[in-house]
One Martini backbone bead per residue (centre of mass of N, CA, C, O) as a GRO file, in nm:
protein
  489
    1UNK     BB    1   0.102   0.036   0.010
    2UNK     BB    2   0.005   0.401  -0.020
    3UNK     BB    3   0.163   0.612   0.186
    4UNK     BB    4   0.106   0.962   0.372
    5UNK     BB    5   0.288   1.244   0.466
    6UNK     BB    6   0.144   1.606   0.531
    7UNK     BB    7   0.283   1.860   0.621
    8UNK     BB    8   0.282   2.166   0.775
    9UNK     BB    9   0.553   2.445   0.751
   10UNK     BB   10   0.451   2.619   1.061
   11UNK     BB   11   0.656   2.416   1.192
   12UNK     BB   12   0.744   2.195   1.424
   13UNK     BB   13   0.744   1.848   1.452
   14UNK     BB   14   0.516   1.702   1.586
   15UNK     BB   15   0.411   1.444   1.844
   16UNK     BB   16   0.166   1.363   1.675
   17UNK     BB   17   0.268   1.340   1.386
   18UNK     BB   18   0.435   1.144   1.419
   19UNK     BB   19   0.235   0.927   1.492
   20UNK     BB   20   0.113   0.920   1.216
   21UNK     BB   21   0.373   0.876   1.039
   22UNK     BB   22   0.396   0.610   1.157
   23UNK     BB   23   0.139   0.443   1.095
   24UNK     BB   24   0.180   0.490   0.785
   25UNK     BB   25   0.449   0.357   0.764
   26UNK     BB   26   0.362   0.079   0.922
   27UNK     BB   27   0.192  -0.013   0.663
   28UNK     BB   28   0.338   0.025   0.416
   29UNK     BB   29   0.559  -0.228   0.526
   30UNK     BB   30   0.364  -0.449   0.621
   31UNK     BB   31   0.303  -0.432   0.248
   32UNK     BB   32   0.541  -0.362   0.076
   33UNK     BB   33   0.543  -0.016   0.031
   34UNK     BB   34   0.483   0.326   0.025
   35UNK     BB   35   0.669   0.605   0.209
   36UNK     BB   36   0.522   0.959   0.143
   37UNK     BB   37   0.647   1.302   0.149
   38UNK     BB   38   0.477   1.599   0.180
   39UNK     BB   39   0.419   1.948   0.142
   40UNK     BB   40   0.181   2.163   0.288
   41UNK     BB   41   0.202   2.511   0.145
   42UNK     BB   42  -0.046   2.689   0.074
   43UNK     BB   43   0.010   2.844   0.372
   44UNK     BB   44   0.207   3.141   0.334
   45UNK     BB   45   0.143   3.262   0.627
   46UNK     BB   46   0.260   3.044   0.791
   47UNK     BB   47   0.515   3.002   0.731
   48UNK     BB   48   0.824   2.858   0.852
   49UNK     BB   49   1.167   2.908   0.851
   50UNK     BB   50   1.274   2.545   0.877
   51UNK     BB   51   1.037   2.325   0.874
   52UNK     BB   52   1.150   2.132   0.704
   53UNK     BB   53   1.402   2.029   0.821
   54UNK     BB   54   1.276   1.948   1.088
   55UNK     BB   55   1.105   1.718   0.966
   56UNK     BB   56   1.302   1.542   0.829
   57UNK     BB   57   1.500   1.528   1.067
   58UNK     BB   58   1.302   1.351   1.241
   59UNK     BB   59   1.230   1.132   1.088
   60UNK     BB   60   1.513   1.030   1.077
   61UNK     BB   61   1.543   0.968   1.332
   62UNK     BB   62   1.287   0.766   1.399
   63UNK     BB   63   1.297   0.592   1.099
   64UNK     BB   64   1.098   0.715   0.871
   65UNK     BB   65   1.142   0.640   0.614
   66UNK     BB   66   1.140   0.769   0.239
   67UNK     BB   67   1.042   0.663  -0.077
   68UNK     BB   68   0.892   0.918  -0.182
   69UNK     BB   69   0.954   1.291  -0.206
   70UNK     BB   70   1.085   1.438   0.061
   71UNK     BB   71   1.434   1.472   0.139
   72UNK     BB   72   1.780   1.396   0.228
   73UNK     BB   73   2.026   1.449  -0.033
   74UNK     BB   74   2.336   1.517   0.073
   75UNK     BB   75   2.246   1.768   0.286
   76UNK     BB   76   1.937   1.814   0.117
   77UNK     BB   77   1.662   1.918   0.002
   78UNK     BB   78   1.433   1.682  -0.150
   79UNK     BB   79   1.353   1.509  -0.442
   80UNK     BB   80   1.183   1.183  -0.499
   81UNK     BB   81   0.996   1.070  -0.822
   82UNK     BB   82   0.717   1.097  -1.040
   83UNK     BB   83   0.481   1.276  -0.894
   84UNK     BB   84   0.603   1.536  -0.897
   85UNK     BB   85   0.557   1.763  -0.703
   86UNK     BB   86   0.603   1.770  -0.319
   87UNK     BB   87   0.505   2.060  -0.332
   88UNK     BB   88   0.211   2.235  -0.341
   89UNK     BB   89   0.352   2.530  -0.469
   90UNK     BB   90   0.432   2.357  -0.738
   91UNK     BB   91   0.099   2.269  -0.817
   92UNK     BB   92  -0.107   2.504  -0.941
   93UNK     BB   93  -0.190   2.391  -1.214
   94UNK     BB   94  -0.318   2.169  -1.147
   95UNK     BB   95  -0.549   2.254  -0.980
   96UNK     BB   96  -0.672   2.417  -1.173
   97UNK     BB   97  -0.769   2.222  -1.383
   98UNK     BB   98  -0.963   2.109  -1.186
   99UNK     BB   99  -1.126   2.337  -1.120
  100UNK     BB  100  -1.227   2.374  -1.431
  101UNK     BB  101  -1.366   2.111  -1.438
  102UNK     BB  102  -1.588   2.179  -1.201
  103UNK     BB  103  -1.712   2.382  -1.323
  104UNK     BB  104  -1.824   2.280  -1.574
  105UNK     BB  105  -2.000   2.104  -1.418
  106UNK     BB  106  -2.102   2.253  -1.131
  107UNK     BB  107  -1.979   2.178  -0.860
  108UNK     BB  108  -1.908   2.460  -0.905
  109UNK     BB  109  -1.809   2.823  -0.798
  110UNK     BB  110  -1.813   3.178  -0.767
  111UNK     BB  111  -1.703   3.388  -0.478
  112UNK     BB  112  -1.808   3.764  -0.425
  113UNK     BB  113  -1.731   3.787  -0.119
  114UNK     BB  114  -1.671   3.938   0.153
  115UNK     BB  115  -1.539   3.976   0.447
  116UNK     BB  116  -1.749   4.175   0.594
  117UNK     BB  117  -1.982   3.986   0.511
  118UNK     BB  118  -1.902   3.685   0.609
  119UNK     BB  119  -1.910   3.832   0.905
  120UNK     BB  120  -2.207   3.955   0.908
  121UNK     BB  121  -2.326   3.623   0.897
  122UNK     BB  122  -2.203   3.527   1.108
  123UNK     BB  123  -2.320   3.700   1.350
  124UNK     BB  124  -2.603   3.631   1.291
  125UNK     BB  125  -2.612   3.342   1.319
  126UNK     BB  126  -2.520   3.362   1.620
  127UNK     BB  127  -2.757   3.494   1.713
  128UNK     BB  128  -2.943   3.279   1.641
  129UNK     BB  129  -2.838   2.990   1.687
  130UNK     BB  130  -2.635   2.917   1.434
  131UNK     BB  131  -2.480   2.797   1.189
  132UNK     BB  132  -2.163   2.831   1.020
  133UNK     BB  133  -2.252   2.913   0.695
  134UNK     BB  134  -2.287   2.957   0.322
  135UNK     BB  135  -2.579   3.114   0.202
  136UNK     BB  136  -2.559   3.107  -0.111
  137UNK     BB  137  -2.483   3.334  -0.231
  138UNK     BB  138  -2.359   3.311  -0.564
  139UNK     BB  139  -2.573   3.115  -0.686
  140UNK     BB  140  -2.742   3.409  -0.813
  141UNK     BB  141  -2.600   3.411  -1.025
  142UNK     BB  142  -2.501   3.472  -1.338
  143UNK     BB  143  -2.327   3.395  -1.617
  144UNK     BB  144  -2.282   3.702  -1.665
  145UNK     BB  145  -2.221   3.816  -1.374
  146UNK     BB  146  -1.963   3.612  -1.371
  147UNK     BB  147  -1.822   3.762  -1.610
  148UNK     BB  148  -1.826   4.067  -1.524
  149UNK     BB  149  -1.642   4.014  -1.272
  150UNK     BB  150  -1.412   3.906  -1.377
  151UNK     BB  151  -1.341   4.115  -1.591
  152UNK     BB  152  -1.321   4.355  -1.326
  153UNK     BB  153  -1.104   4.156  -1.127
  154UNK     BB  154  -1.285   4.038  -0.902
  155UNK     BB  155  -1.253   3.922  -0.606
  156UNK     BB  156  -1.231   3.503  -0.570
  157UNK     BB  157  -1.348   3.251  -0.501
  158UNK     BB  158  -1.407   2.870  -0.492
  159UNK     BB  159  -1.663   2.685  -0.442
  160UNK     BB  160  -1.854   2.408  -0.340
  161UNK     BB  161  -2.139   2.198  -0.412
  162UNK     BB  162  -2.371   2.090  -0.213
  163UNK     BB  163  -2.595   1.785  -0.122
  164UNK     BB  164  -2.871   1.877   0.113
  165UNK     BB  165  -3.033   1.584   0.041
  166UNK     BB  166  -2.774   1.429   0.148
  167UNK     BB  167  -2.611   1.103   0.254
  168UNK     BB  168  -2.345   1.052   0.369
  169UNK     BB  169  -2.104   0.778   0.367
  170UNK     BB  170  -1.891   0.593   0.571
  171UNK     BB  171  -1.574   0.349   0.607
  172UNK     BB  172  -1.364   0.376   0.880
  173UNK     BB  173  -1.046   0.223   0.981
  174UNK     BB  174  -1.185   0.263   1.307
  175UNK     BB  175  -1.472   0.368   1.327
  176UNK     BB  176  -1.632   0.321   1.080
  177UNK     BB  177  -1.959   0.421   1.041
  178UNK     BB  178  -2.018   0.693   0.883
  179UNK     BB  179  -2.259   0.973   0.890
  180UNK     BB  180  -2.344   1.320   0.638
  181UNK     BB  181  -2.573   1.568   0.632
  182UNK     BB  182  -2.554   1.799   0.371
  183UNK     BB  183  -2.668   2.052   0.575
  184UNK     BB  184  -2.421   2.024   0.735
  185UNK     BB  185  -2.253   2.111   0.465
  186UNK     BB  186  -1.998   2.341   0.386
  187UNK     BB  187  -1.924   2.566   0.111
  188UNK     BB  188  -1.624   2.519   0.035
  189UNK     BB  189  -1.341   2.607   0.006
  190UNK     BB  190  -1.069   2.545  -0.259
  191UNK     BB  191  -1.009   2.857  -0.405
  192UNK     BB  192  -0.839   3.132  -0.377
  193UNK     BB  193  -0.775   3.428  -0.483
  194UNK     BB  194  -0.436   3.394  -0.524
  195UNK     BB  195  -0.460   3.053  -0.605
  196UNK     BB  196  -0.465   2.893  -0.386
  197UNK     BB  197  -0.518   2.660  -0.242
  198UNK     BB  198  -0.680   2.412  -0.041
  199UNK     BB  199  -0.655   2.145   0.186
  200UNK     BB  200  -0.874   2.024  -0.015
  201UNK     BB  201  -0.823   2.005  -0.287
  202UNK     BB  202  -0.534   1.919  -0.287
  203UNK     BB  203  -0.567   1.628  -0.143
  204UNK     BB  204  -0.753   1.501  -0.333
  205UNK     BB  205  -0.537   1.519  -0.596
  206UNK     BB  206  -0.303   1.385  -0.456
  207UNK     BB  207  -0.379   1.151  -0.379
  208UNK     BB  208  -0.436   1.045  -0.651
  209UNK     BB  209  -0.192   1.080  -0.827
  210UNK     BB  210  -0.029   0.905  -0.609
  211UNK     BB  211  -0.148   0.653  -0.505
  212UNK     BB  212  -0.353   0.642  -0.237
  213UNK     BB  213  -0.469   0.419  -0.032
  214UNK     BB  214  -0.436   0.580   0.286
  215UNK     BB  215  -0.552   0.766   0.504
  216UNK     BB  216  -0.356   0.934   0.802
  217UNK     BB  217  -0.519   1.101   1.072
  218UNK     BB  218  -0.696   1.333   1.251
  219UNK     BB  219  -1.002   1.359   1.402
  220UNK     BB  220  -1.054   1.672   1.289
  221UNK     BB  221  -1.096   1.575   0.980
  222UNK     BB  222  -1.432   1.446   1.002
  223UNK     BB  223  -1.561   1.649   0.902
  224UNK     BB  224  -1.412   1.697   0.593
  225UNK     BB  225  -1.489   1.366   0.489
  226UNK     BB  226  -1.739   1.476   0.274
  227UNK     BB  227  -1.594   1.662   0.108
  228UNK     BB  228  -1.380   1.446  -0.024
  229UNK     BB  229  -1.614   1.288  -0.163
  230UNK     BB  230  -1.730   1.446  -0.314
  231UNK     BB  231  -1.479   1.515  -0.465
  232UNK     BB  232  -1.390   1.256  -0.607
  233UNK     BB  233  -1.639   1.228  -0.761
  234UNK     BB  234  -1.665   1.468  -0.917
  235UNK     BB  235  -1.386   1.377  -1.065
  236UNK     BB  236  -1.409   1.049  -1.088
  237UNK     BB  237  -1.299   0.910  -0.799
  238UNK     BB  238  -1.172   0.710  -0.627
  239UNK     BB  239  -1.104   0.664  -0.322
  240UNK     BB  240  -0.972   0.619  -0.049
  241UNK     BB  241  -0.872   0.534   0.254
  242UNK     BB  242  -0.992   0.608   0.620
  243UNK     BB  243  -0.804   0.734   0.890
  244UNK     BB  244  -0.926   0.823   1.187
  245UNK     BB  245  -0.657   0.949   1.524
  246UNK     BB  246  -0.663   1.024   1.817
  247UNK     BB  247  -0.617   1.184   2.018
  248UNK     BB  248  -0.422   1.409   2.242
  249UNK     BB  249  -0.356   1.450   2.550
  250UNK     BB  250  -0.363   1.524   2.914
  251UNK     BB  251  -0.373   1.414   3.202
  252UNK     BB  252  -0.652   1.619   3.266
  253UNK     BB  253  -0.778   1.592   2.917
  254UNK     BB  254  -0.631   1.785   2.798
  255UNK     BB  255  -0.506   1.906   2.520
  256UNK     BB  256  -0.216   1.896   2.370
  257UNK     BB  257   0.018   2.115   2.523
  258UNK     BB  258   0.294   2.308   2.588
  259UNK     BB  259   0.182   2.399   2.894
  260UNK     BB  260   0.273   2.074   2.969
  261UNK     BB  261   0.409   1.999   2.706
  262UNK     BB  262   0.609   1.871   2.517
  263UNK     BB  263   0.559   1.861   2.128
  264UNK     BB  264   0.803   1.843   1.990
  265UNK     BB  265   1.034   1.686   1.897
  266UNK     BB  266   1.301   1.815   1.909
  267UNK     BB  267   1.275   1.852   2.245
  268UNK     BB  268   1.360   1.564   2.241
  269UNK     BB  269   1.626   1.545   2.144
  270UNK     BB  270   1.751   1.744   2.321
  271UNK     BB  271   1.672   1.565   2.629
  272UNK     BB  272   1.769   1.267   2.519
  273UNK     BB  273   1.538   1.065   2.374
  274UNK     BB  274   1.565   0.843   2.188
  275UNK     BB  275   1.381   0.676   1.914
  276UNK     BB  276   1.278   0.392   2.051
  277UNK     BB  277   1.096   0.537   2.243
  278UNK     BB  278   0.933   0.743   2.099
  279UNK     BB  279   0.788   0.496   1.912
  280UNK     BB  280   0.670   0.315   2.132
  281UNK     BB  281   0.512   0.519   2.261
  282UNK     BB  282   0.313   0.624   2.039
  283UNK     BB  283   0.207   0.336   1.935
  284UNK     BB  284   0.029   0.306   2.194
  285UNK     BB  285  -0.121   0.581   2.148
  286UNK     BB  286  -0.415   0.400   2.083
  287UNK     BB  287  -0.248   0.126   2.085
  288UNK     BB  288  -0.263  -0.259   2.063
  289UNK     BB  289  -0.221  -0.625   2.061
  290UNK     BB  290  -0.357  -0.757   2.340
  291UNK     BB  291  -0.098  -0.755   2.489
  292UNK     BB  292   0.171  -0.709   2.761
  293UNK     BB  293   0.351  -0.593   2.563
  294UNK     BB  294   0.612  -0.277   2.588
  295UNK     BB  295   0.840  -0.352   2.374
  296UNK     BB  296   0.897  -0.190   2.066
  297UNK     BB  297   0.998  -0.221   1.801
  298UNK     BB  298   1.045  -0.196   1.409
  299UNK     BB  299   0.947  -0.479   1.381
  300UNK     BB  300   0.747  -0.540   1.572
  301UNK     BB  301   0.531  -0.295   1.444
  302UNK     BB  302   0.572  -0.413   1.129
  303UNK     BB  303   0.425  -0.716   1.230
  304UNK     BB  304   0.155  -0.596   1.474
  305UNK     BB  305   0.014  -0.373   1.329
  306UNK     BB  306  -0.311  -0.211   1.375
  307UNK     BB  307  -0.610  -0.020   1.311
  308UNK     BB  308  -0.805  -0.268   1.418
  309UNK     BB  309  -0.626  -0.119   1.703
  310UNK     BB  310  -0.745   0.120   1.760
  311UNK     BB  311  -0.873   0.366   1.883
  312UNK     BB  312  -1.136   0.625   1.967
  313UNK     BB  313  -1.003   0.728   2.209
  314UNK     BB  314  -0.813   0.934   2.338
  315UNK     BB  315  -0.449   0.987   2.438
  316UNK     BB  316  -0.236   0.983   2.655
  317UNK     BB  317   0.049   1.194   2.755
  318UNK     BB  318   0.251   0.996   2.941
  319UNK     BB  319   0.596   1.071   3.040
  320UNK     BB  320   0.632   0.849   3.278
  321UNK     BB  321   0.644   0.651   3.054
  322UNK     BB  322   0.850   0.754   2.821
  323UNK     BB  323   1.075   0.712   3.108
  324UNK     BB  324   1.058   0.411   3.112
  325UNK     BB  325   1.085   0.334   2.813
  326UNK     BB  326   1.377   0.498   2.797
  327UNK     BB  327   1.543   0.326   3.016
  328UNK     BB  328   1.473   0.019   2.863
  329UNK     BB  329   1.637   0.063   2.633
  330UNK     BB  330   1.897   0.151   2.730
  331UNK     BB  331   1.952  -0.185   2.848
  332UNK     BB  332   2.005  -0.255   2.529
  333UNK     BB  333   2.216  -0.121   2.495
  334UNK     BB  334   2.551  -0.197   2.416
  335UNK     BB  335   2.767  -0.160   2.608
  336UNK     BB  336   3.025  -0.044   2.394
  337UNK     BB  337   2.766   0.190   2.314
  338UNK     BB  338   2.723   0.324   2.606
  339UNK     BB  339   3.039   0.390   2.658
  340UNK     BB  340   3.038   0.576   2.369
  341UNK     BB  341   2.836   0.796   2.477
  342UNK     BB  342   2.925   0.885   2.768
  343UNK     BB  343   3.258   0.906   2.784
  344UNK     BB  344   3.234   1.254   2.669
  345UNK     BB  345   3.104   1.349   2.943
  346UNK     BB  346   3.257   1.269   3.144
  347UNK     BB  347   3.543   1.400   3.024
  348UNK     BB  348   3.433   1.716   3.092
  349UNK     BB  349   3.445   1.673   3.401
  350UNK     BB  350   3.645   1.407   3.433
  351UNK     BB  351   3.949   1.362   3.239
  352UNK     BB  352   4.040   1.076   3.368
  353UNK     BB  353   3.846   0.885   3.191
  354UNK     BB  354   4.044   0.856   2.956
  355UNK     BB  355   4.221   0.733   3.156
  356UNK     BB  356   4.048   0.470   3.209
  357UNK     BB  357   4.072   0.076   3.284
  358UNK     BB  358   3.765   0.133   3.464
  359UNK     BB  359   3.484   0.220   3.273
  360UNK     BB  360   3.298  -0.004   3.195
  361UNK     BB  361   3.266  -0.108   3.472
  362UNK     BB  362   3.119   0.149   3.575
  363UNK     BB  363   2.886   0.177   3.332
  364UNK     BB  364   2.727  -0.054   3.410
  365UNK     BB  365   2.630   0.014   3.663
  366UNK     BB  366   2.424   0.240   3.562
  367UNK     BB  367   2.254   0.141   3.290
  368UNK     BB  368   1.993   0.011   3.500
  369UNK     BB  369   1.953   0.350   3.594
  370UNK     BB  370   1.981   0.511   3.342
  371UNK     BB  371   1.805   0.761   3.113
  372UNK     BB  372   2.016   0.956   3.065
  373UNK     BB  373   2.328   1.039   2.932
  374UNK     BB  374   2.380   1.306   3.103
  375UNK     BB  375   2.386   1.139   3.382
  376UNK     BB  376   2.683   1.016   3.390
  377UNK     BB  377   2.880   1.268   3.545
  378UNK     BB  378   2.701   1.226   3.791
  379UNK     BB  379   2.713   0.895   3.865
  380UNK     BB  380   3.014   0.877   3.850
  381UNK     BB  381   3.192   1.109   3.993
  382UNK     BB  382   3.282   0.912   4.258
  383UNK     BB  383   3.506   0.791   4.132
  384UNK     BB  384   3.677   1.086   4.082
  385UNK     BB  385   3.551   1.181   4.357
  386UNK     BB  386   3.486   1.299   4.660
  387UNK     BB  387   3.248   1.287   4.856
  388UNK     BB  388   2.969   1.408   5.056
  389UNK     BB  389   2.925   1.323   5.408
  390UNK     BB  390   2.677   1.284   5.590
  391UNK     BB  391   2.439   1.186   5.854
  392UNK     BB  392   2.201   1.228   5.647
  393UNK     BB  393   2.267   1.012   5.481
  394UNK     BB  394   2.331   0.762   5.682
  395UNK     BB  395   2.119   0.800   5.811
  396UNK     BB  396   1.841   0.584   5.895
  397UNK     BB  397   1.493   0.470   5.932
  398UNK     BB  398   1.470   0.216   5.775
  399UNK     BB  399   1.716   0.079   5.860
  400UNK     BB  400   1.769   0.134   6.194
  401UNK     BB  401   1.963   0.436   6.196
  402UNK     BB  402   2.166   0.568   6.434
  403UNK     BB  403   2.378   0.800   6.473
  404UNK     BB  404   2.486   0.642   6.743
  405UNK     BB  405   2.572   0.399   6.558
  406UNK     BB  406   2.770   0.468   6.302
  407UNK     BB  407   3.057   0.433   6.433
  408UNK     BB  408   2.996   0.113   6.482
  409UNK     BB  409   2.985   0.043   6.162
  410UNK     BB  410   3.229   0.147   6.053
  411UNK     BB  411   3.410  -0.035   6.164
  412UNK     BB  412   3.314  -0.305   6.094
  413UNK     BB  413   3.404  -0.248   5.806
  414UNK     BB  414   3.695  -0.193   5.837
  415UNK     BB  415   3.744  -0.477   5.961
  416UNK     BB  416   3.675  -0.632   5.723
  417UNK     BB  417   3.781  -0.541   5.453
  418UNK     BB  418   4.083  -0.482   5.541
  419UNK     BB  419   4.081  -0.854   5.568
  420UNK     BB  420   4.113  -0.850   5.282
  421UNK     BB  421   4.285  -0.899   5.014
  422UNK     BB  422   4.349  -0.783   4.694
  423UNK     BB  423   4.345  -1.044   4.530
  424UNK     BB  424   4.034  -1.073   4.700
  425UNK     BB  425   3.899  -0.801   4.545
  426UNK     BB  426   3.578  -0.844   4.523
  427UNK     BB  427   3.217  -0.889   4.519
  428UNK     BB  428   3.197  -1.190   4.653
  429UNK     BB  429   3.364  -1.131   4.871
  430UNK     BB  430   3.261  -0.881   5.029
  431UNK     BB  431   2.952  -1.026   5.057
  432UNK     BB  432   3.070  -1.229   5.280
  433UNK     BB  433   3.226  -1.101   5.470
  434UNK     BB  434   2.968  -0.937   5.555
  435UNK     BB  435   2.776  -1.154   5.629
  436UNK     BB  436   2.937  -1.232   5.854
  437UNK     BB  437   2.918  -0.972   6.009
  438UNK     BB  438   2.680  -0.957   6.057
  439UNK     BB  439   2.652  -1.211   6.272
  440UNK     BB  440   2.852  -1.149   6.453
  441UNK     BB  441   2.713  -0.842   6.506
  442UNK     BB  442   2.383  -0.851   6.508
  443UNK     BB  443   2.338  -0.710   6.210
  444UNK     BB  444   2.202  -0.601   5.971
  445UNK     BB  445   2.295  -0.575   5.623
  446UNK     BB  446   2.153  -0.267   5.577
  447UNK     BB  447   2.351  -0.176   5.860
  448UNK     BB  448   2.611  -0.188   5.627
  449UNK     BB  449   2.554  -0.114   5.332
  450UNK     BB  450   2.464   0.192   5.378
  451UNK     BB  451   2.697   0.301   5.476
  452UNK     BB  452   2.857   0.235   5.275
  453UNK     BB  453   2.762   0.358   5.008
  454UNK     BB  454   2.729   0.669   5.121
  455UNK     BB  455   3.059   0.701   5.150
  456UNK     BB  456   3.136   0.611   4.877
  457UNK     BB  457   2.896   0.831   4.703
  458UNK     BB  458   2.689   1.044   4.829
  459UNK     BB  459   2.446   0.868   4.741
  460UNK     BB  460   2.128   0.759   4.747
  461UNK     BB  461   2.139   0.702   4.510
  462UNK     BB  462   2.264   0.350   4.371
  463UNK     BB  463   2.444   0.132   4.338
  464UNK     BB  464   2.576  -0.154   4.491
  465UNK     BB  465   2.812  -0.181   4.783
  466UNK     BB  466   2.955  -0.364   4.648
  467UNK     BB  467   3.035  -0.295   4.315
  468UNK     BB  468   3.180  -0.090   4.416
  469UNK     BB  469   3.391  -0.126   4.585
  470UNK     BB  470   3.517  -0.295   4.369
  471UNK     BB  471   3.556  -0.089   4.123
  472UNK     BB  472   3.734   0.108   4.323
  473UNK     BB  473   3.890  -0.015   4.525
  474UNK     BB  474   4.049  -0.050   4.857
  475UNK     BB  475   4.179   0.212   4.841
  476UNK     BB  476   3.963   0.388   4.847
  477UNK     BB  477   3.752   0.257   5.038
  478UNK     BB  478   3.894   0.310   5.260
  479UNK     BB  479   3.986   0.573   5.300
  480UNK     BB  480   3.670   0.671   5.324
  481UNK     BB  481   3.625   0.540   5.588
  482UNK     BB  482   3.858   0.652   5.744
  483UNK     BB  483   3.734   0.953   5.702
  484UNK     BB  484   3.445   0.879   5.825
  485UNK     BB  485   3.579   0.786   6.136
  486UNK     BB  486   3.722   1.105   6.195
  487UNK     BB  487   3.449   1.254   6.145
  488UNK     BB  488   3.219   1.502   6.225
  489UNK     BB  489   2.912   1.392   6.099
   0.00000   0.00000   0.00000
C-alpha cells in the first residue's frame, strides 16, 4: 500500500504527527509498499522559514524513512518520485486545471462575497444560534454576471456545491461507519483568490495523482472527510480509505498543548530521549496488540501494527510512561556502544576518565539506572572525585540507623573489608565477608550496606555498595572509610 505524511511547514514537526507519520509508515511497510512525505504549504502566510528541515530531520532520527517525496539527500532538502513535485506550492497549474473541470461540471462556484460581508453573515447567525455556513449567495449569480464580475478584476475564490438532500456515509478503517447529512455541510472554500488551493482541494487531487491508497490522520479532520468524499466523485475518482486517530490529552484530559508538555519532536532529541523510545511510546498512545507486551521495536511494530486495534477514544500522553520506556531501552543498548555514548560526557566533567582502565566497569553500573546520558557524569562522579557525607545521609530511619550506632557500624566495615587482600578484593569476597561480620556482630545486612554506599558514593540512590566497592577498589574504599570514621559527621 502506499501512504503518504504530509505535514504543513508551519512550525516544528509536532509530537502527535510523529504519531500520525508512524502510523502510515507502519501500514506502507508491514505490505511492502511505499512511504511518500509530501509538504503542504499552500497557506503562505503561515509558513515558517527552517520547517521542512525540521520535519525531515525529525523523520530521519525515529526511523521513518521516505521512499518517495521530500528527503534529505546528501545533506539537502530534495525530491525523488516521479508523480512530484511533492511541495504542494510548485503545483499550482494542477490545481487550477482541476478548478476548471469542476467549474464546467457545476459541481462549483465562484464566491465574490467581501470579508466584511461574510464576517456580517456569521455574526447574524450566531445572533439567531445558527451554524456558521456560507448562504450561498452567490449561487444567485447569473452567467453573465459572473463574468462580468471576473472581466472587472473582482476578487473571488471558489466554493464546492454540496447537495444538501444528501447522507453521505463512509466506512472509516478505526472509526467504523460515519454518517454525514449534506444541510450540515459548509460550501467548502476550494481555492483562494490568490490562486492557491485549500488544503482540501489540494489533498484530494494529490492523493488520487500519487496513487495513495489510505490516508492516516487526526480525528480533527472527521467534518471535513464528506467533503473529500463529494470532491473524489465530482473529479470522477475512487477514493482512498480513511483512518482517522484519536487525539493526544494532558493528563488532566486537555488537548495537549506546550503549556504542560513539550509537543515539538526536536524538544525531545534535545532532552536526549532515544528514537526507539519516541516511537515505542507514540505507538502504544491509543493501539495496542491485545497483550502485555510493553517494548516493541520498529521491526516488532511492523510486524504486530494494525488500524483495527487503534482505538477510538484519544490517548494521555503520560511523559512518567515514556521515561519509563527510555529507561527500558537505554538498559539495551550493547554495553561497549553505551560507554561509547556516555564517555565524552563524563570526559568533559572528570578528564581522568581518558585514562581510566576500568570505565566500562563503572558504566556498566550505572546502565540498569540511567533514564539519560547525560546524566553520566553526575552518576559517576564519585568515581572521580570524593563524595561529601553527612550524618543525614548515613542515618537512615528505614535501616533502623541511628546517628548513635554510625561510628559503631563504620568500625565494623572497616574491620571486615581490612582483612580481605587485594588479591581477593571483588564483588563476591566482599559480600561474603560483610554477610559474615551481619551474623557475627548481629546487626542487619542493610545497616552495614547503607552506611558503606553512603560513604562510597555520597549519593541517596546509587548501584549497589558490593560493585561500587569492588570497582572502586580497597585503597579508595578504605581511604573513604577511615576518613568519615576520622570526621565529625
Amino acid at each position: 500500500m502506499r501512504t503518504r505524511f504530509p505535514p504543513s511547514p508551519t512550525g516544528m514537526l509536532h509530537v502527535g504527527g510523529l504519531r500520525t507519520a508512524l502510523y502510515s509508515f507502519l501500514v506502507a511497510k508491514q505490505t511492502k509498499g511505499e512511504f511518500l512525505l509530501r509538504i503542504e504549504d499552500t497557506d503562505q502566510a503561515r509558513e515558517v522559514a527552517g520547517s521542512v528541515d525540521a520535519i525531515v530531520r525529525g523523520m530521519e532520527w525515529a526511523g521513518l524513512t521516505v521512499d518517495e517525496g521530500v528527503m534529505m539527500i546528501d545533506g539537502v532538502i530534495s525530491e525523488k518520485g516521479t508523480r512530484g513535485p511533492y511541495h504542494q506550492s510548485k503545483r499550482l497549474p494542477i490545481y487550477r486545471k482541476y478548478v476548471d473541470q469542476l467549474l464546467a461540471s457545476g459541481d462549483v462556484y465562484p464566491c465574490f462575497c467581501t470579508a466584511e460581508r461574510l464576517e456580517k453573515m456569521r455574526n447574524d447567525q450566531a445572533a439567531r444560534h445558527v451554524a456558521p455556513m456560507y448562504d450561498r449567495l452567490c449561487t444567485k449569480l447569473s452567467t453573465e454576471d459572473i463574468a462580468a464580475k471576473i472581466a472587472a478584476g473582482e476578487k473571488h475564490v471558489i466554493r464546492m456545491k454540496v447537495p444538501h438532500t444528501e447522507t453521505i456515509t463512509f466506512n472509516d478503517d478505526i472509526r467504523g461507519e460515519l454518517s454525514f447529512k449534506g444541510h450540515t455541510i459548509d460550501d467548502q472554500v476550494l481555492l483562494k483568490s490568490d490562486g492557491f488551493p485549500t488544503y482540501h482541494m489540494a489533498h484530494v487531487v494529490d492523493d488520487h495523482l500519487m496513487d495513495i491508497d489510505i490516508v492516516t490522520r487526526g480525528e480533527e479532520w472527521l467534518s471535513s472527510l464528506p467533503k473529500h468524499l463529494l470532491l473524489f466523485r465530482y473529479l470522477g475518482w475512487s477514493p482512498p480509505r480513511y483512518a482517522h486517530v484519536p487525539l493526544l490529552f494532558n493528563k488532566d484530559k486537555s488537548k495537549l498543548s506546550k503549556r504542560q508538555n513539550s509537543v515539538s519532536v526536536d524538544e525531545y532529541i534535545e532532552k536526549g530521549y532515544l528514537p526507539e523510545a519516541m516511537i515505542n511510546f507514540l505507538a502504544m498512545l491509543g493501539w495496542n496488540d491485545g497483550t502485555t507486551q510493553e517494548l516493541f521495536s520498529m521491526d516488532d511494530l511492523i510486524e504486530k501494527f494494525s488500524l483495527e486495534r487503534v482505538q477510538k477514544s484519544g490517548a494521555i500522553f503520560d511523559i512518567e510512561k515514556l521515561d519509563w520506556l527510555q529507561g527500558q531501552w537505554m538498559r539495551t543498548i550493547p554495553l561497549d556502544d553505551f560507554v561509547a555514548r556516555i564517555r565524552p560526557l563524563v570526559e568533559e566533567n572528570y578528564p581522568e576518565a581518558a585514562s581510566d582502565k576500568d570505565f566500562t566497569k563503572k558504566a556498566a553500573l550505572i546502565q540498569e539506572r540511567i533514564t539519560f546520558f547525560k546524566e553520566a557524569p553526575d552518576m559517576l562522579g564519585y568515581f572521580y572525585k570524593e563524595p561529601t557525607v553527612s550524618m543525614n545521609l548515613i542515618a537512615s530511619k528505614k535501616q533502623k540507623i541511628e546517628a548513635a550506632d554510625v561510628p559503631r557500624l563504620i568500625k565494623i566495615l572497616i574491620e571486615t573489608l581490612d582483612a580481605i587482600s587485594e588479591k581477593y578484593w571483588n564483588e563476591a569476597s566482599i559480600e561474603a565477608a560483610i554477610r559474615a561480620a551481619m551474623e557475627k556482630e548481629s546487626v542487619k545486612l542493610g545497616q552495614l550496606l547503607w552506611p558503606l554506599r553512603a560513604i562510597l558514593t555520597g549519593r541517596e540512590y546509587s548501584p549497589g555498595a558490593f560493585e561500587v566497592a569492588a570497582v572502586l577498589g580497597k585503597g579508595v574504599t578504605m581511604k573513604r572509610l577511615l576518613t568519615s570514621a576520622k570526621e565529625d559527621l
